[in-house]
Each structure stands twice: as C-alpha cells, then as structure tokens.
The first five atom37 places (N, CA, C, CB, O) and aatype in JSON, in Angstrom:
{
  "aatype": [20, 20, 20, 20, 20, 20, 20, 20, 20, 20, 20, 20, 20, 20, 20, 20, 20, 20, 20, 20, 20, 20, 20, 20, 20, 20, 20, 20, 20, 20, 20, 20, 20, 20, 20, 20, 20, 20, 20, 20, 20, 20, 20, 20, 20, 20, 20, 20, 20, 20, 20, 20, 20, 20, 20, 20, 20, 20, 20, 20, 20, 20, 20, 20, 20, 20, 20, 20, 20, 20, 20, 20, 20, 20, 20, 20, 20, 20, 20, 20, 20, 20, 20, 20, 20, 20, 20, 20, 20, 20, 20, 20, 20, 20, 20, 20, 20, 20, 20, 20, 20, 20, 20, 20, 20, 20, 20, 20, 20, 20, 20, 20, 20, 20, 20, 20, 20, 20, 20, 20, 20, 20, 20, 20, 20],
  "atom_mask": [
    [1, 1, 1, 1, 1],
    [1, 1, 1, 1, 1],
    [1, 1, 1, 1, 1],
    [1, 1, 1, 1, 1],
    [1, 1, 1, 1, 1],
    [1, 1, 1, 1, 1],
    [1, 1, 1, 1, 1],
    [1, 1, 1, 1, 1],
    [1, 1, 1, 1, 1],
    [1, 1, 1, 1, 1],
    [1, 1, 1, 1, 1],
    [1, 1, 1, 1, 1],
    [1, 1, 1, 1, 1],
    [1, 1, 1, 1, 1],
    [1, 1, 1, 1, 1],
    [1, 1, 1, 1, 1],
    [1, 1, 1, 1, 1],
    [1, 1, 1, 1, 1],
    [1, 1, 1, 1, 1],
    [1, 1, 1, 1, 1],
    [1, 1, 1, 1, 1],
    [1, 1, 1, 1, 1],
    [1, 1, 1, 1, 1],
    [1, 1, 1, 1, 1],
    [1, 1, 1, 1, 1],
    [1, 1, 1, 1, 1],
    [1, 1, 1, 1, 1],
    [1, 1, 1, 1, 1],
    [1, 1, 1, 1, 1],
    [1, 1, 1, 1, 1],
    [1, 1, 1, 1, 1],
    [1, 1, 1, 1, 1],
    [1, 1, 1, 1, 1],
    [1, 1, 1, 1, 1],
    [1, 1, 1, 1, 1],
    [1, 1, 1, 1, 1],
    [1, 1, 1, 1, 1],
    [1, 1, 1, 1, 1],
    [1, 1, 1, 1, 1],
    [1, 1, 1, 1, 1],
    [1, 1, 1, 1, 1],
    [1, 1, 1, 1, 1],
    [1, 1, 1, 1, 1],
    [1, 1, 1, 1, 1],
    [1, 1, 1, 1, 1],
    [1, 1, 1, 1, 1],
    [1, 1, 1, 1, 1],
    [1, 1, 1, 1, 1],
    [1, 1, 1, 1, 1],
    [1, 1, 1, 1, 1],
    [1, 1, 1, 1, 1],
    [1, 1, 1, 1, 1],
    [1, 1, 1, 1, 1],
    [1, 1, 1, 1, 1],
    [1, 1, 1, 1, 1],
    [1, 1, 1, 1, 1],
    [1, 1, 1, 1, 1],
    [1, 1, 1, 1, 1],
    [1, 1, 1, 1, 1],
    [1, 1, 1, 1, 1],
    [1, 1, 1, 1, 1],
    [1, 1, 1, 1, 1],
    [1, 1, 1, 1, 1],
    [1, 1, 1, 1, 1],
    [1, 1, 1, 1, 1],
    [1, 1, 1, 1, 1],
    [1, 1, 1, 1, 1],
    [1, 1, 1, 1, 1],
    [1, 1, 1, 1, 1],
    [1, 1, 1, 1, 1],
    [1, 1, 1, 1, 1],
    [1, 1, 1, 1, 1],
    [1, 1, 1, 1, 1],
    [1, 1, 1, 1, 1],
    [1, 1, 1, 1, 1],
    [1, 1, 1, 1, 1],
    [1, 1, 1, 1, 1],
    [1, 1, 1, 1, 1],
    [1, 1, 1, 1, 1],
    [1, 1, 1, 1, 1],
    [1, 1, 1, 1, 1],
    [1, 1, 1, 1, 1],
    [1, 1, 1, 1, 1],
    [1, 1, 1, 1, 1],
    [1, 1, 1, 1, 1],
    [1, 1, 1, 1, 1],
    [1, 1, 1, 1, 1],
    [1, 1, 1, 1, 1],
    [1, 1, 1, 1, 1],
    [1, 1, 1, 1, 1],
    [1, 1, 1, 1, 1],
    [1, 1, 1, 1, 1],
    [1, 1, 1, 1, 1],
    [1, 1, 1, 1, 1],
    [1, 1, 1, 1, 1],
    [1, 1, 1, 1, 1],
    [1, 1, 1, 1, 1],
    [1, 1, 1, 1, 1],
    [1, 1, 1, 1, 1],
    [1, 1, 1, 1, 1],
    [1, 1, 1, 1, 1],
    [1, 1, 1, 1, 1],
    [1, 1, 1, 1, 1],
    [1, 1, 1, 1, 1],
    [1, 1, 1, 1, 1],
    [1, 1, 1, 1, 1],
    [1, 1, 1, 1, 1],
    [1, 1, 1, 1, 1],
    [1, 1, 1, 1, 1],
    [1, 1, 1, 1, 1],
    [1, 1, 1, 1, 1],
    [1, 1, 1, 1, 1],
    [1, 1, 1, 1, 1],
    [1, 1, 1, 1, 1],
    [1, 1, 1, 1, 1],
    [1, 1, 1, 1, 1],
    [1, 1, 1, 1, 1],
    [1, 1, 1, 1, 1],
    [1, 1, 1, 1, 1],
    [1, 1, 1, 1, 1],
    [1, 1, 1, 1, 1],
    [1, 1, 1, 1, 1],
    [1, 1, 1, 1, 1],
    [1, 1, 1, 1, 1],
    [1, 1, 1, 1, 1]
  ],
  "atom_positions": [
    [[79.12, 49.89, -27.42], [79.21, 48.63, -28.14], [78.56, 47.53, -27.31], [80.68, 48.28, -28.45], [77.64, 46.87, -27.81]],
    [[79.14, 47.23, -25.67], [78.78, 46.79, -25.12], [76.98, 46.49, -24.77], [79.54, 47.2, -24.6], [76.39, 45.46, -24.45]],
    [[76.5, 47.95, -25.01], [74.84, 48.04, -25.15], [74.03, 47.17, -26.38], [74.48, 49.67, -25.45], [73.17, 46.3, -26.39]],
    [[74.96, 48.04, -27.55], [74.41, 47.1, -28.46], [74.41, 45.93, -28.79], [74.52, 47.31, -29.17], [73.67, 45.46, -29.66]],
    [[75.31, 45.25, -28.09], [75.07, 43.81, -28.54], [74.21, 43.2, -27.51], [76.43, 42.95, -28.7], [73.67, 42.13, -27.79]],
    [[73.97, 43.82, -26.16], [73.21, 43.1, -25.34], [71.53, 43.57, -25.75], [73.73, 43.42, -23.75], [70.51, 43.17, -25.19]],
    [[71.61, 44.17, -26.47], [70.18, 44.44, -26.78], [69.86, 43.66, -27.94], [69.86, 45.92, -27.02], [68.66, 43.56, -28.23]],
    [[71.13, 42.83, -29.0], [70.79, 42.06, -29.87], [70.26, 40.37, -28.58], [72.33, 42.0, -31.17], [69.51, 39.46, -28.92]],
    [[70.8, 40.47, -27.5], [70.69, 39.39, -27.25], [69.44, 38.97, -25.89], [72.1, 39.09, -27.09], [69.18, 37.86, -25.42]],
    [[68.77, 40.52, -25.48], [67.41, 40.62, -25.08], [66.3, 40.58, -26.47], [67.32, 42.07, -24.2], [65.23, 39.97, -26.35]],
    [[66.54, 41.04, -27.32], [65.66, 41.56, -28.15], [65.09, 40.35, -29.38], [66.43, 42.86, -28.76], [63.94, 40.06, -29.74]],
    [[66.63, 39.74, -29.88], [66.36, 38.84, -31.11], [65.71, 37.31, -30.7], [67.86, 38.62, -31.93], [66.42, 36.69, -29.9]],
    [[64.91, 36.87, -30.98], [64.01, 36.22, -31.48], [63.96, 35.16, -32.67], [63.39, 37.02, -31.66], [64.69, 35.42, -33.63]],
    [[63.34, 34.22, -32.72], [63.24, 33.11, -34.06], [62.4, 34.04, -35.28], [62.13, 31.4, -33.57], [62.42, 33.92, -36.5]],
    [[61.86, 34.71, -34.64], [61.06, 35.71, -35.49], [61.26, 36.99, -35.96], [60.13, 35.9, -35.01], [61.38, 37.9, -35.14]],
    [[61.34, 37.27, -37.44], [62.09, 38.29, -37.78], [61.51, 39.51, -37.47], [62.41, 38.23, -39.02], [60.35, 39.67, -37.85]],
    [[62.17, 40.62, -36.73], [61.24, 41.87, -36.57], [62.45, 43.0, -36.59], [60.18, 41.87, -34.97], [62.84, 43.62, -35.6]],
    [[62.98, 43.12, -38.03], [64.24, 44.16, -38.08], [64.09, 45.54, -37.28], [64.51, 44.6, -39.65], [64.97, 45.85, -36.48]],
    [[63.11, 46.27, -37.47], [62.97, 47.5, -37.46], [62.92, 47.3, -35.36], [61.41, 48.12, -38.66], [63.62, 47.97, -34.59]],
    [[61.97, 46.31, -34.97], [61.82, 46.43, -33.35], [63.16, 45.92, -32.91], [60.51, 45.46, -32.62], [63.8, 46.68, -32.18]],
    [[63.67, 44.8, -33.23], [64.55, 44.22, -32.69], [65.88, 44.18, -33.34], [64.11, 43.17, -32.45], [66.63, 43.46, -32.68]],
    [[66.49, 44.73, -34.46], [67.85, 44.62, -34.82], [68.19, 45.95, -35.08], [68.14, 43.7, -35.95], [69.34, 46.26, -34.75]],
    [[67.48, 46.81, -35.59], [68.16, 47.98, -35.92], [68.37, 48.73, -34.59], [67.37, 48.82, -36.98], [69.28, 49.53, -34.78]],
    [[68.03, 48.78, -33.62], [68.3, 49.96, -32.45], [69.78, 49.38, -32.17], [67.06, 49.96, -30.83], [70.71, 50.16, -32.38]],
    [[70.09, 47.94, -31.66], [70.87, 47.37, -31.51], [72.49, 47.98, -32.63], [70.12, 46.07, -31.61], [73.61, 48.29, -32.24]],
    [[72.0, 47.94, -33.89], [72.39, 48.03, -34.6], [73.0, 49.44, -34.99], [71.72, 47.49, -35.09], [74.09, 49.7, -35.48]],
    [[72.12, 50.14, -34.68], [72.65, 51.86, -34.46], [73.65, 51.76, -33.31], [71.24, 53.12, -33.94], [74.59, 52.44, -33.73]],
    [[73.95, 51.38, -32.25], [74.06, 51.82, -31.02], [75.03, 50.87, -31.19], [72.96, 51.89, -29.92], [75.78, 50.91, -30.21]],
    [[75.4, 49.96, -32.05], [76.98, 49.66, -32.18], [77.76, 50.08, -33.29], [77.24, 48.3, -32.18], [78.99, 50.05, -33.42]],
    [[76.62, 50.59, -34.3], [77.53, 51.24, -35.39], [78.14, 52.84, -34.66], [76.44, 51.53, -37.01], [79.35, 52.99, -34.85]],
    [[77.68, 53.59, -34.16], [77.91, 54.6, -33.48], [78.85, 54.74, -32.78], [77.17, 54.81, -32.93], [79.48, 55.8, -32.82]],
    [[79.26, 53.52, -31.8], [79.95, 53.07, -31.13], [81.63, 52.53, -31.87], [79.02, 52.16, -30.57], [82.69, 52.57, -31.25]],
    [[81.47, 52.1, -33.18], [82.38, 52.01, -33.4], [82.73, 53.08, -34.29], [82.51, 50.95, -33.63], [83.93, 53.22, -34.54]],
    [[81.93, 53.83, -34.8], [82.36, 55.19, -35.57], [83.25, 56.31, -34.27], [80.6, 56.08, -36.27], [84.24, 57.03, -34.38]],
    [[82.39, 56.01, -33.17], [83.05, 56.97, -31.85], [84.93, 56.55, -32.11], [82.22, 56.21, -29.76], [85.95, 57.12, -32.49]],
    [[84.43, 54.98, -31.53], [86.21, 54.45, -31.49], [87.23, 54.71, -32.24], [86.44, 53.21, -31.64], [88.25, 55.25, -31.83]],
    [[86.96, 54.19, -33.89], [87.54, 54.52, -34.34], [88.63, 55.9, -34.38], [86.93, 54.23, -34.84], [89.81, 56.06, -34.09]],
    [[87.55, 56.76, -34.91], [88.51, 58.2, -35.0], [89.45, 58.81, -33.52], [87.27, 59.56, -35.39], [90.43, 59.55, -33.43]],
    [[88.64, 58.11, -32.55], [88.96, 58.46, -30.69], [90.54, 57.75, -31.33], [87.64, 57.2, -28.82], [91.52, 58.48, -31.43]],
    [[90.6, 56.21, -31.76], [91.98, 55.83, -31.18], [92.5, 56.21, -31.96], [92.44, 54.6, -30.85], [93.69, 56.4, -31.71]],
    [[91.98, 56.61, -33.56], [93.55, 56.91, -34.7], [94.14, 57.92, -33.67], [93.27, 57.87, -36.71], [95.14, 57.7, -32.99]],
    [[93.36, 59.09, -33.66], [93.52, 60.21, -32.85], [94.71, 60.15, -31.55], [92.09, 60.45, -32.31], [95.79, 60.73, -31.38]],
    [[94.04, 59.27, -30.84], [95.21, 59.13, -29.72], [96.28, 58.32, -30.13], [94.74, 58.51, -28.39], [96.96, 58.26, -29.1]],
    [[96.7, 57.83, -30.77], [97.57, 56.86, -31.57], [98.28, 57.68, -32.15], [96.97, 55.9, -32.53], [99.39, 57.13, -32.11]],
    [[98.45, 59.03, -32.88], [98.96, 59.47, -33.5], [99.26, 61.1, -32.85], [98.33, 59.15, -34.62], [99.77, 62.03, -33.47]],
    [[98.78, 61.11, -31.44], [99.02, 62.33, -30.46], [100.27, 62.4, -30.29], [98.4, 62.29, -29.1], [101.01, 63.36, -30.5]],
    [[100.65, 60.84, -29.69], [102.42, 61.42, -29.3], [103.38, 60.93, -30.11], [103.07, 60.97, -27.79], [104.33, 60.38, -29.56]],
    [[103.34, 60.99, -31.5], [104.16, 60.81, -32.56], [104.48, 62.18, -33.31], [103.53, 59.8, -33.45], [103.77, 63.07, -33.78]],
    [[105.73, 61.99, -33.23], [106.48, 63.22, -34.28], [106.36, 63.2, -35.35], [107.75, 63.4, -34.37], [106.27, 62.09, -35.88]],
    [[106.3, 64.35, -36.13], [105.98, 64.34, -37.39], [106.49, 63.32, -38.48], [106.27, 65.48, -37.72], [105.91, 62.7, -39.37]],
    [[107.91, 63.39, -38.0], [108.46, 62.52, -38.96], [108.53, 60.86, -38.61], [109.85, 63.07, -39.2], [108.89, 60.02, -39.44]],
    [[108.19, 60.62, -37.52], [107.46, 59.4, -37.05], [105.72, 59.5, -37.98], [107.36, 59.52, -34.99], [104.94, 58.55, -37.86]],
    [[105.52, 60.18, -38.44], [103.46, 60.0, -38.54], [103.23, 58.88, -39.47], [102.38, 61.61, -39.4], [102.39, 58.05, -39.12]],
    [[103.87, 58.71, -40.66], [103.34, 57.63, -41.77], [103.62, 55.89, -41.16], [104.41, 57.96, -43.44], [102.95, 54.88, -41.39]],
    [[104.87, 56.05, -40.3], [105.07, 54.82, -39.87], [104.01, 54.45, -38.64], [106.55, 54.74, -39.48], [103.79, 53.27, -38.37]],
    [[103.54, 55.21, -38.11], [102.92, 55.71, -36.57], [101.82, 54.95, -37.21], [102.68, 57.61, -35.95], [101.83, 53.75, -36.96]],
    [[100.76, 55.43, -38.08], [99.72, 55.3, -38.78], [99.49, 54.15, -39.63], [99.65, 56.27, -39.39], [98.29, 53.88, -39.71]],
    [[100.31, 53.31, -40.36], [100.54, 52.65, -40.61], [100.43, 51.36, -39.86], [101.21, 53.06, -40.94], [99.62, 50.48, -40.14]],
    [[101.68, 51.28, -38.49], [101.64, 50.24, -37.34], [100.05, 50.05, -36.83], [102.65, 50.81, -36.01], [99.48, 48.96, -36.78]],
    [[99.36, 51.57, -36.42], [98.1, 51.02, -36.02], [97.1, 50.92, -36.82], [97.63, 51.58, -35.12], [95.97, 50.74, -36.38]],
    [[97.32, 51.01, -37.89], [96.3, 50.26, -39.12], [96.46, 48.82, -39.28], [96.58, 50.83, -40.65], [95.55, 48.16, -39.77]],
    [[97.54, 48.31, -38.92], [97.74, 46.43, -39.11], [97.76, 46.14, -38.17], [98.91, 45.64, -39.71], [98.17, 44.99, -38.01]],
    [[97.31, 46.96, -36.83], [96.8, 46.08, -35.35], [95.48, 46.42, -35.53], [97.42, 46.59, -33.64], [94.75, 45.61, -34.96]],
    [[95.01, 47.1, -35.97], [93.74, 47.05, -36.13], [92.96, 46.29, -36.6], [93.5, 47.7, -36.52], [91.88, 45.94, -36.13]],
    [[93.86, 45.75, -38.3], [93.63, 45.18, -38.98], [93.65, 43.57, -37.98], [94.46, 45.59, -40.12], [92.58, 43.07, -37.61]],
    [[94.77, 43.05, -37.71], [95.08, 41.91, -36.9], [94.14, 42.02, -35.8], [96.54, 41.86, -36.43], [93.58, 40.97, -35.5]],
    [[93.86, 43.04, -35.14], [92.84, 42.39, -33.76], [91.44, 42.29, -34.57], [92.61, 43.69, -32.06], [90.55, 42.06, -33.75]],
    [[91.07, 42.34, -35.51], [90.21, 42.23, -36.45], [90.03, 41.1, -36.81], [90.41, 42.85, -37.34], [88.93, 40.57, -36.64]],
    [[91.09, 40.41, -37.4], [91.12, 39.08, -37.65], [91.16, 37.81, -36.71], [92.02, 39.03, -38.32], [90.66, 36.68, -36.79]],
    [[92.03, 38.51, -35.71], [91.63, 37.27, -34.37], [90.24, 37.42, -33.81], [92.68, 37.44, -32.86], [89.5, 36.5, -33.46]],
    [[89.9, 39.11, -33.75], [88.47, 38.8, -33.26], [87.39, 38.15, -34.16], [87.89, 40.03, -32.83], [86.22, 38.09, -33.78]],
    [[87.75, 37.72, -35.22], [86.58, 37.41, -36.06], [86.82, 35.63, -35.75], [86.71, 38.1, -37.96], [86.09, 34.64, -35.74]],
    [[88.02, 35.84, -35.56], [88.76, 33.95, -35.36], [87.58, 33.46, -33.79], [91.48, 33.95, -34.58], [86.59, 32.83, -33.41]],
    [[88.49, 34.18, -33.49], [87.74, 34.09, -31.49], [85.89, 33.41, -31.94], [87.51, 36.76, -30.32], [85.35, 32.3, -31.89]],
    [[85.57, 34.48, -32.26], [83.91, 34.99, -32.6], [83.1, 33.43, -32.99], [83.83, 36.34, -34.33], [82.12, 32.82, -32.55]],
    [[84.01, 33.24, -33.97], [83.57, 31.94, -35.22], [83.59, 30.52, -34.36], [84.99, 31.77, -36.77], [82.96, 29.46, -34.45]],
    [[84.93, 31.17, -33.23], [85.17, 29.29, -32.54], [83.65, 29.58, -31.5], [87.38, 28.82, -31.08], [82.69, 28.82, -31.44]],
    [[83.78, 30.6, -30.94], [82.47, 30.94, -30.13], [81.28, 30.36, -30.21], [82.12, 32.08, -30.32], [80.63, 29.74, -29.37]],
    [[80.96, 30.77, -31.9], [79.66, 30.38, -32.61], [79.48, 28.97, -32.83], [79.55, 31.01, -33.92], [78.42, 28.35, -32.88]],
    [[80.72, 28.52, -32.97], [80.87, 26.99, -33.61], [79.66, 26.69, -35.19], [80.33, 25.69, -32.01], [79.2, 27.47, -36.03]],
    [[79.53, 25.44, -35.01], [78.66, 25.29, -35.89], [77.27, 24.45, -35.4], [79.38, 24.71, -36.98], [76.91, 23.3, -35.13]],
    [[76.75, 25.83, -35.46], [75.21, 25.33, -34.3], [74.22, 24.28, -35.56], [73.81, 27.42, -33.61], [74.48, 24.23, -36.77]],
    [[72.84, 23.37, -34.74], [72.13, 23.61, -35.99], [70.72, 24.31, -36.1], [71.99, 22.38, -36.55], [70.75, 25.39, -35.51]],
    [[69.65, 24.07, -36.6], [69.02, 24.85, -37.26], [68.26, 25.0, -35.9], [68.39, 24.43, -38.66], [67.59, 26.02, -35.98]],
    [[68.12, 24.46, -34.82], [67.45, 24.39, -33.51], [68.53, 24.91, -32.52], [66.92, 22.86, -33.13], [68.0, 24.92, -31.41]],
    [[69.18, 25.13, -32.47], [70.34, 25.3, -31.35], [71.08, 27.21, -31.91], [71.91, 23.5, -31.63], [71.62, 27.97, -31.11]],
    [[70.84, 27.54, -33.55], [71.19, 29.02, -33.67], [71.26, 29.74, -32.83], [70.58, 29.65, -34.26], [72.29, 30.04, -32.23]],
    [[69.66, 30.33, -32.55], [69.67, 31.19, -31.59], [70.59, 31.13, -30.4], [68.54, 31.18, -31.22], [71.29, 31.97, -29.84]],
    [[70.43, 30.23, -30.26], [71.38, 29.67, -28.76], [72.96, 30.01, -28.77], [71.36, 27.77, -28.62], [73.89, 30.16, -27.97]],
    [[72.72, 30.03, -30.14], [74.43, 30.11, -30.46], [74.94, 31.75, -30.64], [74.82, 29.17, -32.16], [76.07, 32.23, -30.54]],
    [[73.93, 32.26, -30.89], [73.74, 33.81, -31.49], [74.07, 34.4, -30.21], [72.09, 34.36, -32.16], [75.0, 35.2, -30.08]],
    [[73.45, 34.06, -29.4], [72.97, 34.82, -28.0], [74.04, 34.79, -27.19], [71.75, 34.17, -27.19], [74.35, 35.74, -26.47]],
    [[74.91, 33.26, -27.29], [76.15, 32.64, -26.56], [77.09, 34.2, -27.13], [76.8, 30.64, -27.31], [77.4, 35.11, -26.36]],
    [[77.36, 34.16, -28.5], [78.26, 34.84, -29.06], [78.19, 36.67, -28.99], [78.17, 34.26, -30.41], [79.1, 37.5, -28.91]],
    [[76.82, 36.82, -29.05], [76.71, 38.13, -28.52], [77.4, 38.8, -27.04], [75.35, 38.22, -28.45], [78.15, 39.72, -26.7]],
    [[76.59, 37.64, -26.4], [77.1, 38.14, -24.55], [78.69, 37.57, -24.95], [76.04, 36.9, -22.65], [79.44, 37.81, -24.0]],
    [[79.08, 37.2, -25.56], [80.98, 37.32, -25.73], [81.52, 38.51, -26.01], [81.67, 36.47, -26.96], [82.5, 38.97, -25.43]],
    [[80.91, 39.04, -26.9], [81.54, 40.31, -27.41], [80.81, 41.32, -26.55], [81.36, 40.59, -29.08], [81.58, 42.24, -26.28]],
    [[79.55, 41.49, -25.98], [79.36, 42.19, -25.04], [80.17, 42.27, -23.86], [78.39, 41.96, -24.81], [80.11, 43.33, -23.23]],
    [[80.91, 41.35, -23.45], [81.69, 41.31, -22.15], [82.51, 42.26, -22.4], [82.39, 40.04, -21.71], [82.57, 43.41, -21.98]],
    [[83.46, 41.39, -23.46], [84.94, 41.62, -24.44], [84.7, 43.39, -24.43], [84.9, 40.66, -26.59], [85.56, 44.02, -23.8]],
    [[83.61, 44.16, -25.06], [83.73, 45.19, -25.25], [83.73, 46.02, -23.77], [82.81, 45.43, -26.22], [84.49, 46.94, -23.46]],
    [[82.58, 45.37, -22.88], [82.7, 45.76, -21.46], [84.11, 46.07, -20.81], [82.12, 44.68, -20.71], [84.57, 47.07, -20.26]],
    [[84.65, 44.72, -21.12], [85.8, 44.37, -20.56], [87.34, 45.93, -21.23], [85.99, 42.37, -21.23], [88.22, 46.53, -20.61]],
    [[86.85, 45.98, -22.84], [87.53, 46.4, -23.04], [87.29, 48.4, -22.83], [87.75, 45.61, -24.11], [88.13, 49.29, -22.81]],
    [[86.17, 48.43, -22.73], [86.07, 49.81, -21.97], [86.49, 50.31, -20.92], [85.16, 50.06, -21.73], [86.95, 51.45, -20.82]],
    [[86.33, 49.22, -19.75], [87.16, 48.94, -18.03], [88.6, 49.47, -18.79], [87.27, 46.67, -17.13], [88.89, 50.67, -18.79]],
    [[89.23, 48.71, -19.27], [90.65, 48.96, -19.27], [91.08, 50.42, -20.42], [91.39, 47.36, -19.8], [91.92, 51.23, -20.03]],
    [[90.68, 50.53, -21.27], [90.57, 52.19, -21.32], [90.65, 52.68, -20.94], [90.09, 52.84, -21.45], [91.6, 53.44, -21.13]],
    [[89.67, 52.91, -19.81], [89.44, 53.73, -18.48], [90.69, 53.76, -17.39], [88.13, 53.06, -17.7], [90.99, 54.68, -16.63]],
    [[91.15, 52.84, -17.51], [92.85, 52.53, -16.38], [93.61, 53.81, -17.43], [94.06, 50.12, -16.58], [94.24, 54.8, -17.04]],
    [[93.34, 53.47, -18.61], [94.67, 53.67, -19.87], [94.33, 55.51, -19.35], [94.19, 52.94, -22.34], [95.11, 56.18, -18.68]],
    [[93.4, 55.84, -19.71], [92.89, 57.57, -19.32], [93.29, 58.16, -18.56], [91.74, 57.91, -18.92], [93.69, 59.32, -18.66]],
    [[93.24, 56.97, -16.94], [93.27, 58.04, -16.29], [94.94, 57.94, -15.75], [92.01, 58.09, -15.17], [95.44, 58.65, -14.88]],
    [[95.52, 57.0, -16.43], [97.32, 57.03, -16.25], [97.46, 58.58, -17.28], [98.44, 55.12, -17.22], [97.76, 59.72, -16.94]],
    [[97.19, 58.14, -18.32], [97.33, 59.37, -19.29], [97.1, 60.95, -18.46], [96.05, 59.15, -20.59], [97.98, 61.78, -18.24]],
    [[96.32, 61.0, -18.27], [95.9, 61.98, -17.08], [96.64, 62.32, -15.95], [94.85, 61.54, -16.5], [96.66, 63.48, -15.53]],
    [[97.19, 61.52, -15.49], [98.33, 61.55, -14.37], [99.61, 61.47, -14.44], [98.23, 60.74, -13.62], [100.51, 61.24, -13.63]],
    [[99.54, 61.8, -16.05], [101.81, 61.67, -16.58], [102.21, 60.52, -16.25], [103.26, 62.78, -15.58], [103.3, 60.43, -15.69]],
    [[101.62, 59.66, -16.45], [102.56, 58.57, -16.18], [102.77, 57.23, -16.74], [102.41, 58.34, -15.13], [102.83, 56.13, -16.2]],
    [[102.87, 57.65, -18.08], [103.37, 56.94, -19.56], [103.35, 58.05, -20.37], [102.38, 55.67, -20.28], [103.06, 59.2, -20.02]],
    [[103.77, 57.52, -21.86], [104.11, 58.46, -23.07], [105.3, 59.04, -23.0], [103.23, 59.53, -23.25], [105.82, 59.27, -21.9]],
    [[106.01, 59.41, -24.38], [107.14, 59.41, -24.09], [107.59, 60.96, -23.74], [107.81, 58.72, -25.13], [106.9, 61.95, -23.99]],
    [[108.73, 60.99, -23.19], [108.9, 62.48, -22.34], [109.46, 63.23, -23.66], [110.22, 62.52, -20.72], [109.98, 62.53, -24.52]],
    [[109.36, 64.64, -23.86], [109.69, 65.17, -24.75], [110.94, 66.24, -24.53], [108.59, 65.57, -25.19], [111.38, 66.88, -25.48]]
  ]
}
C-alpha cells in the first residue's frame, strides 16, 4: 500500500498520463488491499469458536467499516480545500499521509506477528 501511494506521489503530475503514471500505482494498492483484506478477516476469525463466529465477524466488519470512516475523515482534513494552483500540492501532502499511515501500519503488524508467534496473546484454550 505503502508503495503505491508513494509512486502516486513521485509519478503524478499537472499532466494527465493514466496508463504511465496512475495505473501502476494503482495496481500495487489495489493488490495490496485485496492481500489485507482476506489476511485480516482470516486472522480475526482464527481464534473464535464456532459459536462465537457470526458475532466475531460481524464486530470486525463495523471496525472496518469505522476505521474507514475516520480514515476518510483524517484524509479530507489532510486535503483541506486546496485551490486550482495549490491541488497538486495538496494531492502529494495527502498521499505521503497515507503512505506513512500504511508504513506505519505495517511496522506494527509486524510487532502483532511476531507476539503471535511467540504465544504470547490469544486466548488460551
């Protein structure tokens, strides 16, 4: 994710050039979030009991939903309201945000893994 948005924010331009400059970008975060997705239902619903699963599935569908909506909140104050000379500027600001954010949020994954890995959370059975 982190890639793709920094390549929207080497690449894009006042000048439109979809195919050179938005679509690679554009693959390489759609991919990225097709990866995530199914990765967290998946782990989200590993250490839930059966008869825990609909509620299990459920809870992380409306945090999903909710970090969705703050991130779009976050995003928008980010962007503000640029004008027709200052866009780009604003595009680029907002990209390297969510490039961090995703950076940032890969780093801590990586903590989350390798606890997982070492027994030491989840609940004991």
């Amino acid at each position: 994710m982190a890639a793709g948005v920094t390549w929207f924010v080497l690449h894009t331009g006042t000048q439109p050039a979809y195919v050179s400059d938005f679509l690679p970008g554009s693959i390489l975060v759609g991919v990225a979030i097709g990866l995530a997705f199914s990765s967290l239902s998946a782990a989200s619903a590993q250490a839930l009991q059966a008869h825990q699963f609909g509620a299990g599935s459920a809870v992380t569908a409306s945090a999903r939903q909710l970090g969705a909506v703050i991130g779009v909140s976050v995003l928008v104050a980010v962007l503000g309201t640029p004008s027709p000379a200052t866009a780009l500027e604003a595009f680029h600001r907002s990209w390297t945000f969510i490039a961090v954010t995703a950076a940032v949020g890969a780093l801590v994954s990586l903590g989350l893994v390798s606890r997982a890995q070492a027994g030491t959370d989840g609940p004991q059975r």
